[in-house]
Phi, psi and omega in degrees: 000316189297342207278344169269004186272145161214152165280156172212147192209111161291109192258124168229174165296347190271028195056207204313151170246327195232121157213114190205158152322150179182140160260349176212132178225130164258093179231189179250100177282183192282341156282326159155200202262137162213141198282133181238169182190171205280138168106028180258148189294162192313147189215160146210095220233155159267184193217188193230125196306124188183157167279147185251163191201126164233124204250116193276182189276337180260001164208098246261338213244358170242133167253142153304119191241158193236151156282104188217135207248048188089140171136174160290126170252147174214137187252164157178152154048047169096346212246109160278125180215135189250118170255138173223187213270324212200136167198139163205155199292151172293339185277338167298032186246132175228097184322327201267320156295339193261323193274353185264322188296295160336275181347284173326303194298338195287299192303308198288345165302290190302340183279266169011317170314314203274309187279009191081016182256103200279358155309311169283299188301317209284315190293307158314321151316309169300280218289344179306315172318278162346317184247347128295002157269325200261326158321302181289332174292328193278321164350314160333293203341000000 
Protein backbone atom coordinates (compact mmCIF):
# COMPACT_ATOMS: atom_id res chain seq x y z
CA UNK A 1 0.00 0.00 0.00
CA UNK A 2 2.59 2.62 0.92
CA UNK A 3 4.17 2.33 -2.59
CA UNK A 4 0.96 3.97 -4.00
CA UNK A 5 1.24 7.45 -0.99
CA UNK A 6 2.64 10.60 -1.88
CA UNK A 7 3.04 13.85 -0.23
CA UNK A 8 1.57 17.21 -1.07
CA UNK A 9 2.73 20.13 0.29
CA UNK A 10 0.99 23.71 -0.05
CA UNK A 11 3.25 26.62 0.10
CA UNK A 12 2.48 30.42 0.08
CA UNK A 13 4.68 33.02 1.46
CA UNK A 14 2.68 33.41 4.57
CA UNK A 15 4.08 29.58 4.91
CA UNK A 16 2.63 26.11 4.96
CA UNK A 17 -1.21 25.85 4.13
CA UNK A 18 -1.70 22.00 3.24
CA UNK A 19 0.72 19.09 4.01
CA UNK A 20 -0.75 15.17 3.93
CA UNK A 21 -0.30 11.80 2.50
CA UNK A 22 -2.46 11.36 -0.76
CA UNK A 23 -3.18 9.11 -3.26
CA UNK A 24 -4.66 11.46 -5.53
CA UNK A 25 -3.97 15.11 -6.62
CA UNK A 26 -6.29 17.11 -9.42
CA UNK A 27 -5.61 20.72 -9.89
CA UNK A 28 -5.32 23.44 -13.23
CA UNK A 29 -2.56 24.28 -15.12
CA UNK A 30 -2.23 27.14 -17.67
CA UNK A 31 -2.61 23.84 -19.97
CA UNK A 32 -5.63 22.26 -18.69
CA UNK A 33 -6.72 20.06 -15.72
CA UNK A 34 -4.39 16.87 -14.39
CA UNK A 35 -4.29 14.26 -11.95
CA UNK A 36 -1.08 13.33 -10.44
CA UNK A 37 -0.63 9.48 -8.37
CA UNK A 38 1.94 8.22 -6.92
CA UNK A 39 5.18 7.36 -9.35
CA UNK A 40 3.91 9.92 -12.20
CA UNK A 41 6.72 11.30 -13.84
CA UNK A 42 8.45 14.46 -12.92
CA UNK A 43 6.19 17.81 -14.02
CA UNK A 44 6.68 21.30 -13.36
CA UNK A 45 3.83 23.16 -14.57
CA UNK A 46 2.32 26.77 -13.35
CA UNK A 47 -0.94 26.96 -12.30
CA UNK A 48 -4.27 28.77 -12.72
CA UNK A 49 -6.84 30.53 -10.06
CA UNK A 50 -8.37 27.23 -9.46
CA UNK A 51 -8.96 24.44 -7.27
CA UNK A 52 -6.89 21.92 -5.88
CA UNK A 53 -8.64 18.66 -4.58
CA UNK A 54 -6.87 15.96 -2.81
CA UNK A 55 -7.83 12.71 -1.92
CA UNK A 56 -5.97 11.69 0.92
CA UNK A 57 -4.68 8.34 2.17
CA UNK A 58 -6.51 8.56 5.66
CA UNK A 59 -9.69 9.31 4.41
CA UNK A 60 -10.25 7.73 1.35
CA UNK A 61 -13.93 8.49 0.59
CA UNK A 62 -13.16 12.58 0.81
CA UNK A 63 -11.12 15.04 -0.74
CA UNK A 64 -9.92 17.98 0.07
CA UNK A 65 -10.26 21.04 -1.64
CA UNK A 66 -7.54 24.17 -1.49
CA UNK A 67 -8.39 27.81 -2.85
CA UNK A 68 -5.28 28.18 -4.94
CA UNK A 69 -4.31 31.66 -6.63
CA UNK A 70 -1.58 31.08 -8.94
CA UNK A 71 1.77 29.64 -8.62
CA UNK A 72 3.74 26.52 -9.42
CA UNK A 73 3.55 22.76 -9.22
CA UNK A 74 6.46 20.23 -8.97
CA UNK A 75 6.20 16.70 -8.75
CA UNK A 76 9.41 14.21 -8.23
CA UNK A 77 10.02 11.05 -5.80
CA UNK A 78 6.47 11.08 -4.58
CA UNK A 79 6.29 14.54 -3.48
CA UNK A 80 3.95 17.28 -4.87
CA UNK A 81 4.73 20.42 -3.85
CA UNK A 82 2.72 23.86 -4.70
CA UNK A 83 4.50 27.13 -4.11
CA UNK A 84 1.25 29.60 -4.94
CA UNK A 85 1.00 33.51 -4.60
CA UNK A 86 -2.07 32.57 -2.07
CA UNK A 87 -4.21 29.13 -1.22
CA UNK A 88 -6.36 28.40 1.36
CA UNK A 89 -8.54 25.04 2.68
CA UNK A 90 -12.31 25.33 2.28
CA UNK A 91 -12.72 24.87 5.65
CA UNK A 92 -10.81 28.11 6.45
CA UNK A 93 -12.84 30.29 3.83
CA UNK A 94 -15.30 32.79 5.14
CA UNK A 95 -18.09 32.79 2.26
CA UNK A 96 -19.48 35.98 3.57
CA UNK A 97 -16.08 37.97 2.44
CA UNK A 98 -15.36 35.95 -0.66
CA UNK A 99 -18.96 37.16 -1.54
CA UNK A 100 -18.39 40.78 -0.58
CA UNK A 101 -15.20 40.47 -2.60
CA UNK A 102 -16.73 39.11 -5.17
CA UNK A 103 -19.24 42.16 -5.30
CA UNK A 104 -16.28 45.00 -5.08
CA UNK A 105 -14.71 43.34 -8.31
CA UNK A 106 -17.91 43.07 -10.21
CA UNK A 107 -18.39 46.53 -9.44
CA UNK A 108 -14.66 48.11 -9.96
CA UNK A 109 -15.20 45.78 -13.60
CA UNK A 110 -18.34 47.97 -14.83
CA UNK A 111 -16.54 51.10 -13.59
CA UNK A 112 -13.32 50.30 -15.38
CA UNK A 113 -15.72 49.58 -18.64
CA UNK A 114 -17.19 52.44 -18.64
CA UNK A 115 -13.83 54.47 -18.67
CA UNK A 116 -11.87 52.33 -20.79
CA UNK A 117 -9.05 51.40 -18.43
CA UNK A 118 -7.78 48.11 -19.22
CA UNK A 119 -5.45 48.58 -16.54
CA UNK A 120 -8.18 48.50 -13.43
CA UNK A 121 -10.03 46.17 -15.70
CA UNK A 122 -7.65 43.66 -15.95
CA UNK A 123 -6.67 43.40 -12.42
CA UNK A 124 -10.43 43.68 -11.40
CA UNK A 125 -10.95 40.30 -13.38
CA UNK A 126 -8.23 38.78 -11.50
CA UNK A 127 -9.51 39.46 -8.41
CA UNK A 128 -13.35 38.45 -9.54
CA UNK A 129 -11.51 35.10 -10.35
CA UNK A 130 -10.05 34.82 -7.30
CA UNK A 131 -13.08 35.36 -5.36
CA UNK A 132 -15.12 33.17 -7.21
CA UNK A 133 -12.46 30.14 -6.66
CA UNK A 134 -12.81 30.88 -2.95
CA UNK A 135 -16.85 30.73 -3.04
CA UNK A 136 -16.67 27.35 -4.83
CA UNK A 137 -13.87 25.91 -2.83
CA UNK A 138 -15.63 27.10 0.47
CA UNK A 139 -18.98 25.58 -0.66
CA UNK A 140 -17.04 22.16 -0.11
CA UNK A 141 -17.51 22.79 4.11
Amino acid sequence: MAENIMTVNIVTPDGVVYDHHAKLVVLSTIDGEIGVMAHHAPIIAPLVIDEVRVRRVDKPHHEDSIAVNGGFLEFSNDLVSIVANSAERARDIDLRRAEYAKQKAEETIKVAEQKHNVDDLARAQVSLRKAINRINVGSHK
